[in-house]
Every structure is written in C-alpha cells, then in structure tokens.
GULOBA-879239 format. One record per residue (C-alpha): x, y, z; residue number from 0; residue in three letters. Coordinates in Angstrom, 3 decimals, padded with zeros to 6 digits. Layout:
BEGIN
       c1       c2       c3 num residuo
        X        Y        Z NUM     ALA
...
//
This chain:
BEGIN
       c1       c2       c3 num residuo
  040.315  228.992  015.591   0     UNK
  036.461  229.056  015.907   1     UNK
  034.640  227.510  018.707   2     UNK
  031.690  226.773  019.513   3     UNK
  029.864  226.639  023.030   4     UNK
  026.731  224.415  023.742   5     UNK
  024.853  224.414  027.449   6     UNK
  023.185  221.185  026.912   7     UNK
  019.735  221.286  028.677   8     UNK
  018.284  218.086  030.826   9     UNK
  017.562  214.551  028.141  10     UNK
  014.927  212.330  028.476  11     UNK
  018.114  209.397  028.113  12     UNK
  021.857  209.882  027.574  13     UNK
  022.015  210.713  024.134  14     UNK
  025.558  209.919  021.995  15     UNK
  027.471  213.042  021.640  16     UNK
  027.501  212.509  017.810  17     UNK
  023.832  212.520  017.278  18     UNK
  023.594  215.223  019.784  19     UNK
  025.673  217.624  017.805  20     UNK
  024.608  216.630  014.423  21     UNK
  020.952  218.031  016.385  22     UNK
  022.336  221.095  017.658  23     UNK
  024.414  221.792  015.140  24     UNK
  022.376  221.207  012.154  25     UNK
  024.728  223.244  009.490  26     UNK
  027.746  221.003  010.280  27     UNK
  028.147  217.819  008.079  28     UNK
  027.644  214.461  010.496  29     UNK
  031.170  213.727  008.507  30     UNK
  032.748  216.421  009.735  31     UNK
  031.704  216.521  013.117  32     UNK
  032.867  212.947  013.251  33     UNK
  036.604  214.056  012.249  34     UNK
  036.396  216.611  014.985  35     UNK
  035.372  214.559  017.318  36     UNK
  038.155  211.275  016.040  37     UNK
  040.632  214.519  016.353  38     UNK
  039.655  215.637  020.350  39     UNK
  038.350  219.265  019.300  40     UNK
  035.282  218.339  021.048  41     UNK
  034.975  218.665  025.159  42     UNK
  032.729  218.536  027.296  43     UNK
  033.529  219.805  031.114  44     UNK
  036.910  220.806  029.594  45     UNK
  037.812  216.923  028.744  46     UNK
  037.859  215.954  025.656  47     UNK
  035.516  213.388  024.154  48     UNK
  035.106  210.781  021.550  49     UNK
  032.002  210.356  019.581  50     UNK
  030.369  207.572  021.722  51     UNK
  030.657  209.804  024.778  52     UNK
  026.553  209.605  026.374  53     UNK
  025.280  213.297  026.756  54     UNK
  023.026  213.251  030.030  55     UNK
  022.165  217.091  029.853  56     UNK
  022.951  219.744  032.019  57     UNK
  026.658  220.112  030.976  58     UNK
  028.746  222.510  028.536  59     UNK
  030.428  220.985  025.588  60     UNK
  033.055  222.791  023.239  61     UNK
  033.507  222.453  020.211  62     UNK
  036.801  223.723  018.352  63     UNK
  036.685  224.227  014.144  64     UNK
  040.791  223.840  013.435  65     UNK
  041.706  225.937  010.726  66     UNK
  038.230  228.396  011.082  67     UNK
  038.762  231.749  012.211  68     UNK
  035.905  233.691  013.642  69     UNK
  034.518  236.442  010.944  70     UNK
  035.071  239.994  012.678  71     UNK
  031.566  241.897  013.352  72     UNK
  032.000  245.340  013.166  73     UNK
  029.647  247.666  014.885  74     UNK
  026.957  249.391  013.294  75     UNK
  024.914  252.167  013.482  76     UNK
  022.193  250.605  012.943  77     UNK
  018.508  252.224  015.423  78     UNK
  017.373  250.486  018.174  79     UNK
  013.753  250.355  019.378  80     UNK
  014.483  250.558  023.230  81     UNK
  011.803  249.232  025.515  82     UNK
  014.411  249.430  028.736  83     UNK
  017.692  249.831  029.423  84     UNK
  019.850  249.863  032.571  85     UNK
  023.502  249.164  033.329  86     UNK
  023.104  245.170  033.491  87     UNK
  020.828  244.465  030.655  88     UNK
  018.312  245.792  027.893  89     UNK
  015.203  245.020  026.246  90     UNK
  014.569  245.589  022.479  91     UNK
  011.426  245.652  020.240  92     UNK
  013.354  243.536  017.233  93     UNK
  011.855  244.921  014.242  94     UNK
  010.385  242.006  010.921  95     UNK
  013.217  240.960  009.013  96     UNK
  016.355  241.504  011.281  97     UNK
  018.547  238.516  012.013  98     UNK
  019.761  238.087  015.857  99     UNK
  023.019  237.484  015.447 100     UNK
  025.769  236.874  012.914 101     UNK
  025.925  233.462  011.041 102     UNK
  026.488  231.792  007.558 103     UNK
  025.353  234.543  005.176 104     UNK
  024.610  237.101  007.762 105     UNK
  027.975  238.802  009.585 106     UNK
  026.487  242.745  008.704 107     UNK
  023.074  244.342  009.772 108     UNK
  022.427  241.937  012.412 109     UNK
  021.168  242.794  015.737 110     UNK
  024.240  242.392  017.479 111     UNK
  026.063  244.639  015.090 112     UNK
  023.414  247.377  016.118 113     UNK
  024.010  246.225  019.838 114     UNK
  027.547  246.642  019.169 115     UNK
  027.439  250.461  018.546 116     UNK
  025.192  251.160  020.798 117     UNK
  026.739  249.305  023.875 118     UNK
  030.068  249.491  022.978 119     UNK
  032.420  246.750  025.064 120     UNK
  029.636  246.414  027.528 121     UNK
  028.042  243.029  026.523 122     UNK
  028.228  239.311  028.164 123     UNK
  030.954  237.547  026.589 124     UNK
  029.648  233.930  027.564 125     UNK
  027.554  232.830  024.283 126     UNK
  031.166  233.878  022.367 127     UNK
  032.210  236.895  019.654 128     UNK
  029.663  235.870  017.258 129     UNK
  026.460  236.008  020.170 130     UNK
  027.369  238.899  022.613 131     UNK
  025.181  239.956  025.110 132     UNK
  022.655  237.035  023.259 133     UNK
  020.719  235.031  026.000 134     UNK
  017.746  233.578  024.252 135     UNK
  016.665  234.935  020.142 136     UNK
  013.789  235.418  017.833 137     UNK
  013.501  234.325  014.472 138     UNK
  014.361  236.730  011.686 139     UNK
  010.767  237.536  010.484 140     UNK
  009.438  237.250  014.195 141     UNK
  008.887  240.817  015.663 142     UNK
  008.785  242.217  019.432 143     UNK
  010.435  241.833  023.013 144     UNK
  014.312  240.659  023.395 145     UNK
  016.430  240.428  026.126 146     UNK
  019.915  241.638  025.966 147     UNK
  022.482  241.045  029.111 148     UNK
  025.306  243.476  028.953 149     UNK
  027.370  241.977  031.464 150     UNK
  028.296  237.665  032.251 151     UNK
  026.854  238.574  036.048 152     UNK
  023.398  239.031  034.259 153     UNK
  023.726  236.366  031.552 154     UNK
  023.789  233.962  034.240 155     UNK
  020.720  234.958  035.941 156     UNK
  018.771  235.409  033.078 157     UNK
  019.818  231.934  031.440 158     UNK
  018.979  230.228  034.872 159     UNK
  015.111  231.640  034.838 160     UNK
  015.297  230.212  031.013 161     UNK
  016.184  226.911  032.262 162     UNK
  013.841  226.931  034.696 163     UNK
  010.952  228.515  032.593 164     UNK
  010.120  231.183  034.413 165     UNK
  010.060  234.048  032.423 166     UNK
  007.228  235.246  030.628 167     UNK
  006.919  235.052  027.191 168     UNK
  003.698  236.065  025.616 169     UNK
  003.229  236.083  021.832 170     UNK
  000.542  237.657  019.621 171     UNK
 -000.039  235.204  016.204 172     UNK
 -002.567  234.862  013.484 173     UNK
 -003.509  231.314  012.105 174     UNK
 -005.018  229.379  009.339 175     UNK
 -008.311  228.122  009.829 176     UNK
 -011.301  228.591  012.974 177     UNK
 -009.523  226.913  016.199 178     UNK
 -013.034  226.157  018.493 179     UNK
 -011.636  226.060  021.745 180     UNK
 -011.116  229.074  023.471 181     UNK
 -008.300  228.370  025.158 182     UNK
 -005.868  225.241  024.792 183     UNK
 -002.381  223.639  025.438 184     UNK
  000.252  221.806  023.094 185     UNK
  002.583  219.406  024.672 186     UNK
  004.609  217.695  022.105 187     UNK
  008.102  217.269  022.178 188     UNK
  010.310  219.009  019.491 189     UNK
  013.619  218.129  017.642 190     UNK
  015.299  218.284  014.353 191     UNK
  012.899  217.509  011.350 192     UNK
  014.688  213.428  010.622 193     UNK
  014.694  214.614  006.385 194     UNK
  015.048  218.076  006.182 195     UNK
  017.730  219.236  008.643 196     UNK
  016.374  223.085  008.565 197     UNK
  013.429  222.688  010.188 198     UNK
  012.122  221.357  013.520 199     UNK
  009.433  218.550  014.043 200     UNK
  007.455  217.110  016.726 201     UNK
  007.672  213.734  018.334 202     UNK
  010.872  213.053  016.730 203     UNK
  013.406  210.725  017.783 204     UNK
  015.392  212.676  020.351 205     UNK
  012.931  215.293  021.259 206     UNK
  013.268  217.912  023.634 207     UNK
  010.131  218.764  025.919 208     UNK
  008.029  221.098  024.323 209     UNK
  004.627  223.108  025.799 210     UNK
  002.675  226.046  024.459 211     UNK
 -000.385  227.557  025.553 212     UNK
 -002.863  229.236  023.595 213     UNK
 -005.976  231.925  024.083 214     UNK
 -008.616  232.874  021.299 215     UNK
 -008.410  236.836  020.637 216     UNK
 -010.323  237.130  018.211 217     UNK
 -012.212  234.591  015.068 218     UNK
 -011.936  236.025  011.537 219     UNK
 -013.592  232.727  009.489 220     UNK
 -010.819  231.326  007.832 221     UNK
 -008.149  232.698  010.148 222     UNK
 -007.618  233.100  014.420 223     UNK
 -006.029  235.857  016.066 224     UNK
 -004.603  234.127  019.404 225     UNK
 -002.349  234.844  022.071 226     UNK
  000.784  232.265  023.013 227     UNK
  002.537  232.024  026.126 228     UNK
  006.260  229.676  026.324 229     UNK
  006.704  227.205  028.949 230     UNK
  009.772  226.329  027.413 231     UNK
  011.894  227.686  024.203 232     UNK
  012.135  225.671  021.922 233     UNK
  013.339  226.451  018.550 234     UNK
  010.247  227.592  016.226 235     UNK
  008.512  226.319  019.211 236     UNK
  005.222  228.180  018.796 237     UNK
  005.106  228.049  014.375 238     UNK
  005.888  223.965  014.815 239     UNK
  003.629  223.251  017.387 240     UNK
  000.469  225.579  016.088 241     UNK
  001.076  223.657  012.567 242     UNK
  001.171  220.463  014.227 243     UNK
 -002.627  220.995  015.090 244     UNK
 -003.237  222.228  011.694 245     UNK
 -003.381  225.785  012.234 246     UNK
 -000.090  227.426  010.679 247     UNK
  000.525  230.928  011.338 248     UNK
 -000.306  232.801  008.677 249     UNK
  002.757  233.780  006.125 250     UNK
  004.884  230.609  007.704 251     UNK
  006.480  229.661  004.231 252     UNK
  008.472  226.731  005.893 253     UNK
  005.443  225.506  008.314 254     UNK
  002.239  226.270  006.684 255     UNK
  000.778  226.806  003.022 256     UNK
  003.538  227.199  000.353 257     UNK
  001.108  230.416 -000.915 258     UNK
  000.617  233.102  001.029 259     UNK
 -003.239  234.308  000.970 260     UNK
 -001.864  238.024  001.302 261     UNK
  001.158  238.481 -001.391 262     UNK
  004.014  240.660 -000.004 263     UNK
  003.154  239.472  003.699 264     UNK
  007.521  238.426  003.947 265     UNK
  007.066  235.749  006.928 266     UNK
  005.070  234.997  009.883 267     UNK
  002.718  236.847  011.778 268     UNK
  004.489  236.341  014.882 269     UNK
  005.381  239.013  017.517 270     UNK
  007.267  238.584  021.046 271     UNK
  004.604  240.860  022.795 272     UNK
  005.242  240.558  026.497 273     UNK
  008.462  240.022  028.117 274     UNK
  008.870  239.105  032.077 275     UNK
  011.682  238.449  034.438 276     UNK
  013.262  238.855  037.355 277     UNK
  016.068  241.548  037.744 278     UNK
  019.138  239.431  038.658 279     UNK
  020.358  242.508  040.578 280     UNK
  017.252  243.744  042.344 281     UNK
  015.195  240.911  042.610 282     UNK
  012.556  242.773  041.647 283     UNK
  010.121  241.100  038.315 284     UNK
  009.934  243.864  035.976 285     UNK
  007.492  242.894  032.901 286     UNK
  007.692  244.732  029.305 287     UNK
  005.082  244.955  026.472 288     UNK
  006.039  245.496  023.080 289     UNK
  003.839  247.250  020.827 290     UNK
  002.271  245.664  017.440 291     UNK
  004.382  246.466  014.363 292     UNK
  001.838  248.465  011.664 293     UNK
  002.255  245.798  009.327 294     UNK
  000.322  243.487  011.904 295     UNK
 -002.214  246.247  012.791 296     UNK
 -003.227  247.146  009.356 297     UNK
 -003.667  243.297  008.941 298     UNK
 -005.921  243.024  012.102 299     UNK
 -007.487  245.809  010.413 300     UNK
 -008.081  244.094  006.776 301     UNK
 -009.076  240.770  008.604 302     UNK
//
C-alpha cells in the first residue's frame, strides 16, 4: 500500500481537509481523494478523519492509496557534484534538468537514485521510500545548492530551521524587462493556480504566506540579472512571485513568455547559489556557495 505523509505548516484559518489535500496533492482527483477520505485512509495525528475535518496547521496527516504499491527505486550510479559531506547530512550542486525525487513519470535518474548509490542505507527515512534523505527540493530545471539529511536525527533539525525560516537561501536569476529599483521585496501569498492545477498563483483563495527579496546585479536593457533570497519556501516561490511583478525569469515556459528569446535555453535561469544553516549536531552555521553552471555564465557573457 502507498502512503503518503504531509507536515501541514501554520493556516491563516482552519481549512477543510478536502480542499487542503486537493492543494497539496494536486495530481490526485478531488473524486478520489473524497473516496479515501469516505473510506478512513486518511489520518491526521494517527486518527482517522472524514472530509469535513478543519486543518489548523502544524499537524501530520496520512494518507493511505489501498491497492497502490510503492514503485521500487533502485540505486544508481549516477555523479554527484559534492559541495559537503559529513556523517549526518550533505550538500549537492543539483545539476539543470535533474528531477529531485521519484514521481509520476520519473522513478530512474532522479536525484535520489544517485543519492541512493552513493549513500547506501544511510538516508532519513521520514519524508518515506519515494523522498529519502529529501528535506526541502529544487525544481527540475533549477540548478545549485541542496540539502540532503542522511539520518531522521538531522531531518528534524533541518526541517525545524525550514519552518522557522532561518536558513539561507540565496538565488542567482535573470528576468524579462529593466526592474528600476535596486533592491525590493514581494509579499504575496501563494497557492494552487484555481484553473490550472500545475501551477501556483498568488493571492489565491487559500494562500500560504509568501516573501521574496530581491537585489539588482546587474541591467542588460531588456533583461535584469538579480539576486533572491527565501524567507519562506514556497513552491515556485521565486518564478511566481518575480512574474507576478511582470518580470519572468527568463526561459520560464510555464510563468513567463511562451517563446524563449534564446532557442535551446531548456528552462529557467534559476540557480540555488548560497546555502546556510545551522549544524543540528554542532551548532555551529556552516554556509555553502554553489558555483554558476556554464550554461548561465556563457549567458551572462552573451547578455
């Protein structure tokens, strides 16, 4: 039987269960979830729950797929661009193109099938067989710094500086048009787009608090180069909210122009540059920089 595991994070109001899953779980028919939820495969604090159960946040629900068994991921040898390793967690540099973790259409050349190999049975267990060792992710076509926990001791430090936003997540990006201000802030919430259940949206029904800062690099005319540092993590937090003020990051097919100004470009100029935490087992904040993939230089460089 498949399951499912969601750590609901705090809610402006208590929000039905229903509608909260058909959010979070945008891939599963509202029908469906319905049935499992008629059928008490859904729990949250280990009791099960029918679908006018009020999520208030800050609690872990369970969801059980009867009849679903989980795909096996098999290891794979598959490089790893190492930024820092030790025996409780490590940081990558996830290269353009590479999925996170397994999922519908994806169960081979993953991340996690690379982690796999190279980590063997040492990887948190808490996110479930399909997300090991998974604490927070990266879009597919978004480059740079991620942090791996290899052990549930970690996970649970890590996830708690998430919740609290106090790690430090720094991304380089290069948008559409001149942005004047030098520096500048975005604080809209974000939720699931209310048509097209794929993509996110801002101020949305349901919304989940949302803020990204921004810093002017550099000015190329008709495009920006900018830094953007997370206050929270949303999901295609910083492509949403940057298109939201009508400067798209450059090659977002889904948020910005549906033609690319540079053909062959494959996805967003987007990299996870610097990475900060705290060690949950020294206490000490360690801080990691992940170099620009050549793809993005030789752009700079053309721009």
């Amino acid at each position: 039987m498949a399951e499912k595991i969601i750590v609901t994070e705090a809610v402006l109001s208590p929000v039905r269960i229903d509608r909260y899953l058909a959010e979070a779980l945008p891939d599963v028919s509202r029908s469906y979830l319905q049935k499992l939820l008629k059928e008490g495969c859904v729990q949250a604090g280990g009791v099960s729950v029918k679908p006018n159960y009020k999520v208030a946040g800050n609690e872990t629900l369970l969801v059980r797929f009867p009849g679903e068994k989980e795909p096996d991921i098999v290891a794979e040898d598959i490089p790893l661009d190492i930024l820092y390793e030790d025996e409780d967690l490590l940081v990558v540099n996830k290269p353009k193109g590479m999925v996170v973790h397994p999922g519908a259409g994806h169960y081979s050349g993953t991340l996690v099938n690379a982690l796999m190999y190279h980590c063997k049975d040492q990887l948190s267990g808490i996110n479930g067989v399909l997300r090991p060792g998974i604490v927070h992710r990266i879009d597919r076509d978004t480059t740079g710094s991620l942090l791996v926990c290899k052990n549930d001791f970690a996970h649970n430090h890590i996830a708690a500086q998430l919740k609290e936003h106090s790690i430090t997540r720094k991304y380089r990006a290069i948008v559409h048009g001149n942005i004047k201000e030098d520096n500048g802030t975005v604080n809209a919430c974000i939720g699931r787009h209310p048509v097209d259940r794929k993509k996110m949206a801002v101020h949305v029904k349901n919304g989940r608090e949302a803020v990204t800062h921004y810093h002017v690099l550099k000015r190329f005319g008709q495009f920006t180069y900018i830094e953007c540092q997370l206050e929270t993590g949303r999901t295609h937090q910083i492509r949403v909210h940057m298109s939201s003020i009508h400067h798209p990051i450059l090659g977002d097919e889904v948020y910005g122009p549906a033609k690319c100004p540079f053909p062959g470009l494959q996805g967003q100029t987007l990299h996870a540059q610097v990475l900060g935490f705290v060690h949950p087992r020294t206490g000490r904040y360690l801080e990691f920089s992940a170099p620009l993939p050549e793809y993005f230089e030789a752009l700079l460089s053309k721009l």
